[in-house]
MARDREN-18310 format. One line per 3 residues: number of its first residue (from 1); their letters; for each residue y negated, x negated, z of C-alpha. Coordinates in Angstrom, 1 decimal. Layout:
NUM> A> Y X Z  ...
//
This chain:
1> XXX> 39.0 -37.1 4.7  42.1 -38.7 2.6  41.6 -39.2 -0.7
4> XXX> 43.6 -37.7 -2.9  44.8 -38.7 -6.1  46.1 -35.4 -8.3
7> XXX> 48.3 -35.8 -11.5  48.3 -33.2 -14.3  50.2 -32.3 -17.8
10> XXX> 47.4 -31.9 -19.8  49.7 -30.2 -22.4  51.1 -27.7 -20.0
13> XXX> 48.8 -25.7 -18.3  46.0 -23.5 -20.6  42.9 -21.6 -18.8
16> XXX> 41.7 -18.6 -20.8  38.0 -17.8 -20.0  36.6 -14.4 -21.3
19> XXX> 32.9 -14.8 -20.9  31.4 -11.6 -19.4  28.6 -12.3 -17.0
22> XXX> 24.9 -11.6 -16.5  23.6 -13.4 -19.5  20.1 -13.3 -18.8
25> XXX> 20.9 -15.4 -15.5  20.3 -19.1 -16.1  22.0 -19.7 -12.7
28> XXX> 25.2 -18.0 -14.6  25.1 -20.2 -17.7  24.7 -23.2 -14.9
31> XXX> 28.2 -22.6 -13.4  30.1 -21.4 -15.8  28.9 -24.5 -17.6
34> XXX> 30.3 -26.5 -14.9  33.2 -24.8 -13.8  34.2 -25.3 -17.8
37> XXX> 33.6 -29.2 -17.6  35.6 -29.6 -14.7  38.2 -27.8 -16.1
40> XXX> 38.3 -29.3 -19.7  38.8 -32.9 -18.1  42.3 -31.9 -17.2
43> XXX> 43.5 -28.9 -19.2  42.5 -27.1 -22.4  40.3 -24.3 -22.2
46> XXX> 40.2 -21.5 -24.6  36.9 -19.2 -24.5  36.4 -15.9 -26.1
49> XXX> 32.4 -16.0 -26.7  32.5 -12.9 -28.6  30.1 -10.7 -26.0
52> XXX> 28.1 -13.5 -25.6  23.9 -13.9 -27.1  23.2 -17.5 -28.8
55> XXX> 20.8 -18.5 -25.8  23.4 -18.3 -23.3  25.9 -20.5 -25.5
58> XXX> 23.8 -22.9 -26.2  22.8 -23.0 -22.2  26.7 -23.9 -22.2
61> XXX> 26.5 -26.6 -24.6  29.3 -26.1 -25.3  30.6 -27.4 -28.8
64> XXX> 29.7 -31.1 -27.8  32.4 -30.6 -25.2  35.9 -32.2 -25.7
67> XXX> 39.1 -29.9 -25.0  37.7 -26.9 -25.4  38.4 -23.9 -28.1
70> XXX> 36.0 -21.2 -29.0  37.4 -17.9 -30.4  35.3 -15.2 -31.4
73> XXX> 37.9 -12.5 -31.8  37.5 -10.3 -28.9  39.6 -9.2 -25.7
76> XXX> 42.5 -8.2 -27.8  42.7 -11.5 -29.9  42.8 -13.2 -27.1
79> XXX> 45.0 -11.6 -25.0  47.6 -11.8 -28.2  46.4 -15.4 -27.9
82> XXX> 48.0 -15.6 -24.1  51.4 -13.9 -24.4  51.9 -16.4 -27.3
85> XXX> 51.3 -19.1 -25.2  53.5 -17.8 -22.5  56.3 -17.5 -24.8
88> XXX> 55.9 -21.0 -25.9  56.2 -22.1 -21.9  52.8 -22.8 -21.5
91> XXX> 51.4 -22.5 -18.1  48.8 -19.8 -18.5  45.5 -18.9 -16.6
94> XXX> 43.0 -16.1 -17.2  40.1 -17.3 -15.1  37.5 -14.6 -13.8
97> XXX> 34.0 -15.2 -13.9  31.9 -17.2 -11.1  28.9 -16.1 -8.9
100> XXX> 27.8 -13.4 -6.7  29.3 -10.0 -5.6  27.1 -7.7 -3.6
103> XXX> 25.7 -3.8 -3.7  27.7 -1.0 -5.1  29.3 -0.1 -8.4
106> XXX> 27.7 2.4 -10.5  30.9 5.4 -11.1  31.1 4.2 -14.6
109> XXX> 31.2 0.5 -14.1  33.5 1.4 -10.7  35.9 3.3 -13.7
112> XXX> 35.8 0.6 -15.8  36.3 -2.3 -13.4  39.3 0.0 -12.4
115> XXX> 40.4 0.3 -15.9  39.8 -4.2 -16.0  42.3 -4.1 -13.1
118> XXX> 45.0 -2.3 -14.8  44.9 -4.5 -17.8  44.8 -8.1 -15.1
121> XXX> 48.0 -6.3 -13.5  49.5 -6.3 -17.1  48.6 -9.6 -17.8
124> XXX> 50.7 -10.2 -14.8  53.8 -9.0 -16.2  53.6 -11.0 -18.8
127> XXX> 53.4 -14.1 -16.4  49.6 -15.1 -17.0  48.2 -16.6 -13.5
130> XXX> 44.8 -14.6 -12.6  42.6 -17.4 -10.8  38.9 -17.0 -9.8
133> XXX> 37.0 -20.1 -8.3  33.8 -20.0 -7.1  32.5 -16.1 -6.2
136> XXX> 30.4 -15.3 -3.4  30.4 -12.1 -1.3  29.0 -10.0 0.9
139> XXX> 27.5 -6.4 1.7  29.5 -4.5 -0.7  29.5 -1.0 -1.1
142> XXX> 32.6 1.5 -0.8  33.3 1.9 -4.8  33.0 -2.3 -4.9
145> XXX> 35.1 -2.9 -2.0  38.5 -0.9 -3.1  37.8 -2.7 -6.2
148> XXX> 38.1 -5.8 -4.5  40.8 -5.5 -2.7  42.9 -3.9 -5.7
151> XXX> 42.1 -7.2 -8.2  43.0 -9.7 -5.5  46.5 -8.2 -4.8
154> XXX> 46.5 -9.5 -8.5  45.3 -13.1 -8.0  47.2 -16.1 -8.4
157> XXX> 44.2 -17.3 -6.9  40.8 -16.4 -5.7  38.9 -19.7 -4.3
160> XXX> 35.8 -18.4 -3.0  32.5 -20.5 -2.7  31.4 -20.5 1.3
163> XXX> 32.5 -19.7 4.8  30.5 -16.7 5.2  32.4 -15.1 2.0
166> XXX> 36.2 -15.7 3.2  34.7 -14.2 6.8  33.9 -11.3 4.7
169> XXX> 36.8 -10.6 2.6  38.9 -11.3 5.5  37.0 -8.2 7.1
172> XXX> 38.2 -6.3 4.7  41.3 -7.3 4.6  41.2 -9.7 1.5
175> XXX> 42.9 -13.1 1.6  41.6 -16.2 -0.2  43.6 -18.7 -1.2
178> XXX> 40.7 -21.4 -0.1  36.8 -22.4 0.1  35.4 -24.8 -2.7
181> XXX> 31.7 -25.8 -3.3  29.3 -23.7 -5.1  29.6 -25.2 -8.7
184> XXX> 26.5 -26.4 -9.0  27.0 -29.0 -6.8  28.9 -30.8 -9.7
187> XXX> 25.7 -31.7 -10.8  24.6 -35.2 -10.9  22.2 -36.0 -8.2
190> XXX> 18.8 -37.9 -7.5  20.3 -39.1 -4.0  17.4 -42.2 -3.5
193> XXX> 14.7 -39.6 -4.1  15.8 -37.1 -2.1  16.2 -39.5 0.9
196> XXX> 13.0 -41.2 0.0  10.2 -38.7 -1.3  7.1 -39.9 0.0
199> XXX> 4.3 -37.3 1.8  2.2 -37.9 -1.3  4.9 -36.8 -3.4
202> XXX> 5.6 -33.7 -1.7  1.8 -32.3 -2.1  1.7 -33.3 -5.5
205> XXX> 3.3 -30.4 -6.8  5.1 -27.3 -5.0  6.8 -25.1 -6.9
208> XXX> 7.9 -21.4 -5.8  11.1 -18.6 -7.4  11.4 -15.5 -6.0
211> XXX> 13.9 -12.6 -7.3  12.2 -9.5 -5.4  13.6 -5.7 -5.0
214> XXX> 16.6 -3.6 -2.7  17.9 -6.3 0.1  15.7 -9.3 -1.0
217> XXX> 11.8 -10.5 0.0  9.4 -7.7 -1.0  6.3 -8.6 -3.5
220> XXX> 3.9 -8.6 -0.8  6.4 -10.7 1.4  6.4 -13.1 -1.5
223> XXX> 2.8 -13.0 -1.8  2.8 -14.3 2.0  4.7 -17.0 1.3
226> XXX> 2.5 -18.4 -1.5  -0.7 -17.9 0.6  0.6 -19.4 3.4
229> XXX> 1.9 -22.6 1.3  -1.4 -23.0 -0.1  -3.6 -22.3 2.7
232> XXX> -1.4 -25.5 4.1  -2.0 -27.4 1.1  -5.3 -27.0 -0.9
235> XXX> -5.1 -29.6 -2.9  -1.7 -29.4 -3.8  -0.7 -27.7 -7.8
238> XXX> 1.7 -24.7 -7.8  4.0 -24.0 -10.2  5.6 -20.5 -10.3
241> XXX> 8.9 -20.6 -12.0  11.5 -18.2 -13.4  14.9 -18.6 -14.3
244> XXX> 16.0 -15.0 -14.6  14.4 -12.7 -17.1  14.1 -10.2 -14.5
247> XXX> 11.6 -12.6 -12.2  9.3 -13.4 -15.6  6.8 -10.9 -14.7
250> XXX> 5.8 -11.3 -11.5  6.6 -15.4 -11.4  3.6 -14.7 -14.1
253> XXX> 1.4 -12.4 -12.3  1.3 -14.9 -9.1  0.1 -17.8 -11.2
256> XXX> -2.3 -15.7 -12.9  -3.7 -14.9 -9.1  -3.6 -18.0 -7.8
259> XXX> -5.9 -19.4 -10.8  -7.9 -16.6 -11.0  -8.5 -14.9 -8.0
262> XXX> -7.7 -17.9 -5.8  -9.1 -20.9 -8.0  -6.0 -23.1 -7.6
265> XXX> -4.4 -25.2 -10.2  -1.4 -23.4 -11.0  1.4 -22.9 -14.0
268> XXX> 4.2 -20.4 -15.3  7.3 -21.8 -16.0  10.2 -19.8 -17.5
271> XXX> 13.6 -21.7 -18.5  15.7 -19.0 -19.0  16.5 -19.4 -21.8
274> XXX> 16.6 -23.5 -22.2  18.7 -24.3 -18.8  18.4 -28.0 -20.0
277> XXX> 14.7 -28.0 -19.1  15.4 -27.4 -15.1  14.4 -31.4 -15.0
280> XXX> 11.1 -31.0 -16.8  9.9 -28.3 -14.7  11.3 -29.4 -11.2
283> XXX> 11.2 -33.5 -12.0  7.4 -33.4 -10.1  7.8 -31.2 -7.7
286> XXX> 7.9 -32.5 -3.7  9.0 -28.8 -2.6  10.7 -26.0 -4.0
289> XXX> 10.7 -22.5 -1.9  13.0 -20.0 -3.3  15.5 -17.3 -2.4
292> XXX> 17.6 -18.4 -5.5  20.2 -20.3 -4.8  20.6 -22.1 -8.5
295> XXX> 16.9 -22.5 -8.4  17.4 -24.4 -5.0  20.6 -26.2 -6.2
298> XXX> 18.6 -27.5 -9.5  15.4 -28.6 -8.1  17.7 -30.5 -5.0
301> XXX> 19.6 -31.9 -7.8  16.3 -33.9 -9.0  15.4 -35.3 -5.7
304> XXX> 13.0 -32.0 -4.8  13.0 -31.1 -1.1  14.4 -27.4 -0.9
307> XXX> 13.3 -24.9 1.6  15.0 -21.3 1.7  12.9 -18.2 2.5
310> XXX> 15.2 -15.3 3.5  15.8 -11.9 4.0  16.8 -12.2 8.2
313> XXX> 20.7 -11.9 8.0  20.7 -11.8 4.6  21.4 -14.1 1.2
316> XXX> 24.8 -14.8 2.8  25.9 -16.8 -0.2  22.4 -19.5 0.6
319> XXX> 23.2 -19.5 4.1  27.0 -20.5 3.5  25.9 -22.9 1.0
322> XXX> 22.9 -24.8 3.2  24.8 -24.4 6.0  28.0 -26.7 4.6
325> XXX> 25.6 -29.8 3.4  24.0 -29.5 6.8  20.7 -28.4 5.4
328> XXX> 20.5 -25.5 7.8  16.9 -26.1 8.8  15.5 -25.5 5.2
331> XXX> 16.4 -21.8 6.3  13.0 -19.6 6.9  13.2 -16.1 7.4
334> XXX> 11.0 -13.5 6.5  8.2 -12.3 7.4  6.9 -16.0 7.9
337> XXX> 3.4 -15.5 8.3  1.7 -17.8 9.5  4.2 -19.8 7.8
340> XXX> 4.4 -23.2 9.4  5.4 -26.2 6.9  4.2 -28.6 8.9
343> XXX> 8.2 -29.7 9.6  8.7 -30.1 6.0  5.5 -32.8 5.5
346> XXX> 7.0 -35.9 5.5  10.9 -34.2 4.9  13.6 -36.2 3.4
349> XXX> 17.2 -35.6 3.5  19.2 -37.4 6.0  21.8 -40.3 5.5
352> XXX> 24.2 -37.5 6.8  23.3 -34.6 4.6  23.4 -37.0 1.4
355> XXX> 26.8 -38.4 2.5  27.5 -34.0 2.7  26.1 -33.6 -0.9
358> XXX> 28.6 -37.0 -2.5  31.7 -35.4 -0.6  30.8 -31.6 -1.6
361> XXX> 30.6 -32.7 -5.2  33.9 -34.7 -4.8  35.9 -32.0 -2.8
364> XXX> 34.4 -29.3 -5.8  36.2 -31.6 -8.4  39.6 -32.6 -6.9
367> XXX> 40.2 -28.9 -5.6  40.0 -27.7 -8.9  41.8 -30.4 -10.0
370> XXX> 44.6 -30.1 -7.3  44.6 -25.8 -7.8  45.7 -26.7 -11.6
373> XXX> 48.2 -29.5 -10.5  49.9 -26.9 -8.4  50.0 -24.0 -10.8
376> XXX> 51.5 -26.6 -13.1  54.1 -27.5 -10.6  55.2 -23.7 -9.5
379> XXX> 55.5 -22.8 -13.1  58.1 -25.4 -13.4  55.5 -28.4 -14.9
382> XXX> 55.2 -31.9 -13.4  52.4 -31.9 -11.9  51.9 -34.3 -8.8
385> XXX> 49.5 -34.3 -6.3  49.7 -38.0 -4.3  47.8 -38.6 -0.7
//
């Protein structure tokens, strides 16, 4: 691939970010984090933090960050806040939330997302660009899909974050204006260890996080899994981590087991709420087996050996994602008992799949990068994008 060197008015273009998201997702205040650091290298970015609790902003970290504005005022503040700046000439974007899209919409959320819709469309009038980078989809119900395919007749554009997703919205009729890298992968990461971790490393410590419930791993699934893992490695410790509030309890309840009941050496781990310690709990692991993607992303992004344990046609969004850094044999899915690991015992990643990671990282950065140059450059700006 070319390189590609992209040019941009800093003082021209402003993104508008109204954070709304599932606070109590660590895996949301990890992208969101680095979606916003990409884009305040380039442009300035203007955040209405209003809605959001003190955990998730300081997961964002985001005051020691230069180029970026916090307002407190609400929706309306900042919408006044954008049709000033359009009537000063700026180039204006309202950027959507990150992340995943799957299930069905409740009637009153599906009423109020229809309500959102009318106010982007208005935004619209007033010449404010509607841009989404980096959403996943897939298996959405009725109510979610016309909801869908209303807000991206509205989208200056809507960059989505794997193959599998544009396959989907294409099936319903939805174009996408492109496919960049899950935002994590802006992360920096431990490339010597992850092509280097010795065997002794990997039985050290293994760590496992599970979300369980409608269209992912059951409990007892789960609880497969983790005998499985140990019964192939006695000697090894466990660590059973959550990320997400929602996975607390019953990250906690299979530790409890596995010390008590079982008589293994085994830990809780819950971070979050302190996204920052992702390298403390994952920094001695050998393996990580998850069906979270961010939980896979973080622990890969410290030199830990990732291995995906899935729903059989499911987790599109980890498929899509493994799948593009050629990691599509740390795919397992479920039920997996007996669950052989003995192709993961002396696992590293390959000289192919790193090279995969550097360019996913780079293509995630200059796509964003190159996105704002054009929308400078349509809305009459200088920006210049150079091969």
């Amino acid at each position: 691939m070319t390189a590609t060197t992209v040019e941009t008015d800093r003082g021209a273009t402003i993104a508008y970010i109204l954070l709304q998201t599932a606070f109590e997702n660590v895996g949301d205040a990890l992208i969101n984090r680095q979606l916003i650091e990409i884009l305040s290298r380039d442009v300035e970015v203007v955040i209405d933090v209003s809605r959001a609790p003190a955990p998730f902003l300081a997961n964002l970290a985001l005051d020691a960050r230069a180029g970026i504005t916090l307002r407190r005022g609400g929706l309306l503040a900042l919408v006044r806040e954008m049709i000033r700046a359009r009537q000063a000439g700026k180039n204006v974007l309202f950027v959507l939330m990150p992340g995943g899209n799957r299930g069905e919409k409740r009637y009153d959320k599906y009423v109020m997302n229809r309500a959102y819709n009318r106010f982007l469309w208005l935004m619209t009038r007033f010449g404010v660009r509607i841009v989404q980078i980096g959403a996943s989809y897939e298996a959405l119900g009725p109510r979610y899909e016309r909801l869908v395919r209303e807000r991206a007749r509205l989208m200056h554009r809507l960059i989505v974050r794997d193959r599998l997703s544009a396959d989907y919205l294409s099936h319903l009729g939805v174009v996408s204006h492109g496919i960049l890298p899950d935002l994590a992968f802006n992360l920096e990461v431990d490339y010597a260890r992850l092509s280097t971790a010795p065997a002794p490393e990997f039985a050290k410590t293994i760590a496992f996080s599970f979300r369980t419930g409608r269209g992912f791993l059951s409990k007892d699934e789960v609880r497969d899994v983790v005998a499985a893992t140990i019964s192939a490695f006695p000697e090894a410790r466990f660590k059973f981590v959550s990320q997400v509030e929602s996975d607390a309890a019953f990250m906690k309840e299979l530790a409890e087991d596995c010390r008590g009941r079982i008589g293994k050496a085994a830990s809780h781990e819950d971070f979050s709420q302190q996204l920052d310690r992702y390298r403390e709990v994952y920094g001695d692991c050998g393996l990580l087996i998850s069906n979270r993607l961010h939980a896979l992303l973080l622990g890969l992004s410290v030199g830990v050996q990732p291995l995906a344990v899935l729903r059989p046609a499911g987790d599109v969004k980890i498929r899509g994602v493994f799948e593009s850094i050629g990691l599509k044999d740390r795919l397992l899915d479920a039920p997996v008992t007996p669950l052989d690991l003995s192709p993961f015992q002396h696992a590293t990643i390959d000289a192919g799949s790193i090279a995969d990671l550097r360019d996913t990282r780079r293509r995630l950065q200059d796509g964003i990068r190159a996105l704002i140059a054009q929308s400078d450059a349509s809305s009459g700006h200088n920006g210049e994008a150079r091969g």
